[in-house]
N, C-alpha and C positions, 0 to 999 in steps of 0.2 A: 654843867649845862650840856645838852644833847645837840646836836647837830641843828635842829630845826629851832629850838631855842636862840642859839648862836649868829644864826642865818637872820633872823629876825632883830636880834640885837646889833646885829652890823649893820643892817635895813636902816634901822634907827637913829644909831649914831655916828657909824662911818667909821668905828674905833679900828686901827687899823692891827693892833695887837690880836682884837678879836678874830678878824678875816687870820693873820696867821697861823693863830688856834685852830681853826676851821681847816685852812689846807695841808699845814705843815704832816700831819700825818698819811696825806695823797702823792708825797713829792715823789717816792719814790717811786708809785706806781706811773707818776706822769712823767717822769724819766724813762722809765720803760716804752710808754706808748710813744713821745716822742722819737726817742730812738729808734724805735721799728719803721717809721715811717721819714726817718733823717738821715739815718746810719750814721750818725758823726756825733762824735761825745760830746764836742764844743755848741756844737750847734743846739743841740737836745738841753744839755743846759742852761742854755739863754733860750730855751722856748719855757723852760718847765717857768724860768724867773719873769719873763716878758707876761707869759698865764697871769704868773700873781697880779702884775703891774693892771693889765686889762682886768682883771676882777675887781679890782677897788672900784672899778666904774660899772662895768655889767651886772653887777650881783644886788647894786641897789637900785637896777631898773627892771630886773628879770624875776620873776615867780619860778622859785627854783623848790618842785617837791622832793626829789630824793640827789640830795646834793654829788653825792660820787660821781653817778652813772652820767646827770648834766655836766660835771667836772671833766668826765671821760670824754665825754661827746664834744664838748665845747675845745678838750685840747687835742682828739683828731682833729676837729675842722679848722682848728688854727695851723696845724701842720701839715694839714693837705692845701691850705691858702699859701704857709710859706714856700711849697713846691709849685705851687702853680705860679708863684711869682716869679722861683726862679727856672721857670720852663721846667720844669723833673721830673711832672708827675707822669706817671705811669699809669697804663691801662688798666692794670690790677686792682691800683686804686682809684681809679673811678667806680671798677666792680665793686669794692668793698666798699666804697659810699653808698653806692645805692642798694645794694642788698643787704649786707650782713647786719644782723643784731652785735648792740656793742659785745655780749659775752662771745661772740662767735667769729670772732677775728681771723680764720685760720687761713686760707687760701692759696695755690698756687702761684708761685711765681714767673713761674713758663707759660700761664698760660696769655696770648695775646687778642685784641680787639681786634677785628677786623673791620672795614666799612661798611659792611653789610650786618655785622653785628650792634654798630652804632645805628643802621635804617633800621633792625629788630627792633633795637631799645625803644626808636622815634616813634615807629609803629605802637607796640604795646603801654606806651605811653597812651595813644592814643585811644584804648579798649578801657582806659579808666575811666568810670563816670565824671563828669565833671569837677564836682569837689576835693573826688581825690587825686585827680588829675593838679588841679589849681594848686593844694596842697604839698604833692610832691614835689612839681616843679620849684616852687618857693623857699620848701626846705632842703632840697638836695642839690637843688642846681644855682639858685640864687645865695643859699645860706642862709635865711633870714630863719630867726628862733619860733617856737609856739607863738608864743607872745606877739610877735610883729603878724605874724601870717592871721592870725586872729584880728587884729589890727585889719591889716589891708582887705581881708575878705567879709570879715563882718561874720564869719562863725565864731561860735562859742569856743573858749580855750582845748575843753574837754573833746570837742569835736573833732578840731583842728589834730589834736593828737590822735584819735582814732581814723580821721580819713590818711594820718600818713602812713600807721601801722597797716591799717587795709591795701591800702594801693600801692606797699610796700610787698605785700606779700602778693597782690594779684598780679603786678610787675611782674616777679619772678615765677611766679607761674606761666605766663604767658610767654618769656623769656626761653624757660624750658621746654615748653610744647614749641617752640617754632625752631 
């Protein structure tokens, strides 16, 4: 069975063998992402196994088309939740929430926020059209999935994804002109 097969047959049954089939071949790379964003071996381990635990519930309520890359996304934002819980996060990573595409992780560590660069951010937020405006807000700063933001606003799923890649990239355009 292919990934998307798989996905659908856990949909179905809940078999929890199958969901392991599905991730166990990601662990290692969500060990990696964890750790980049925990630095602590212990900890990054009970994030990569906590992932699995929260997937037996999210995965049969979420339309998930290319499983990795939601796999990717889903275990940043779990690990930038457990920094912000425990106060840690860093200005960087808010930078790398809001802009970077998943393949393009790379970014300075020196580099810091200032409050004039969070009234930038507030600003150019505010040059998004509405939708994509409503949209990023939702999924960058609230966390909620395609799914829910589709939900709450009343666009179409396909939408919802494209106003966040647009006003994702307009963001940082406007970002770097100011």
């Amino acid at each position: 069975m292919d990934e998307k097969e798989l996905l659908t047959y856990y949909k179905q049954t809940g078999d929890l063998n199958t969901l392991g089939t599905l991730y166990s071949p990601y662990m290692s790379l969500l060990y990696g992402v964890c750790y980049k964003y925990l630095q602590d071996e212990e900890h990054s381990q009970d994030a990569v196994m906590q992932i699995f635990e929260e997937l037996i519930v999210k995965l049969r309520g979420h339309e998930v088309e290319n499983f990795k890359s939601w796999l990717y996304v889903y275990a940043r934002n779990y690990c930038l939740m457990q920094l912000r819980k425990g106060k840690k996060i860093t200005n960087v990573d808010i930078e790398d929430n809001l802009y970077e595409s998943e393949q393009q992780l790379n970014q300075s560590d020196e580099e810091d926020w200032t409050e004039g660069d969070f009234k930038k951010l507030e600003t150019c937020l505010g040059t998004l059209n509405s939708e994509q405006e409503t949209c990023v807000r939702l999924f960058y700063l609230e966390q909620k999935c395609y799914r829910d933001i589709a939900e709450i606003t009343g666009f179409d799923l396909n939408k919802v994804k494209s106003f966040i890649q647009n006003g994702k990239r307009n963001l940082k355009i406007c970002m770097e002109k100011k």
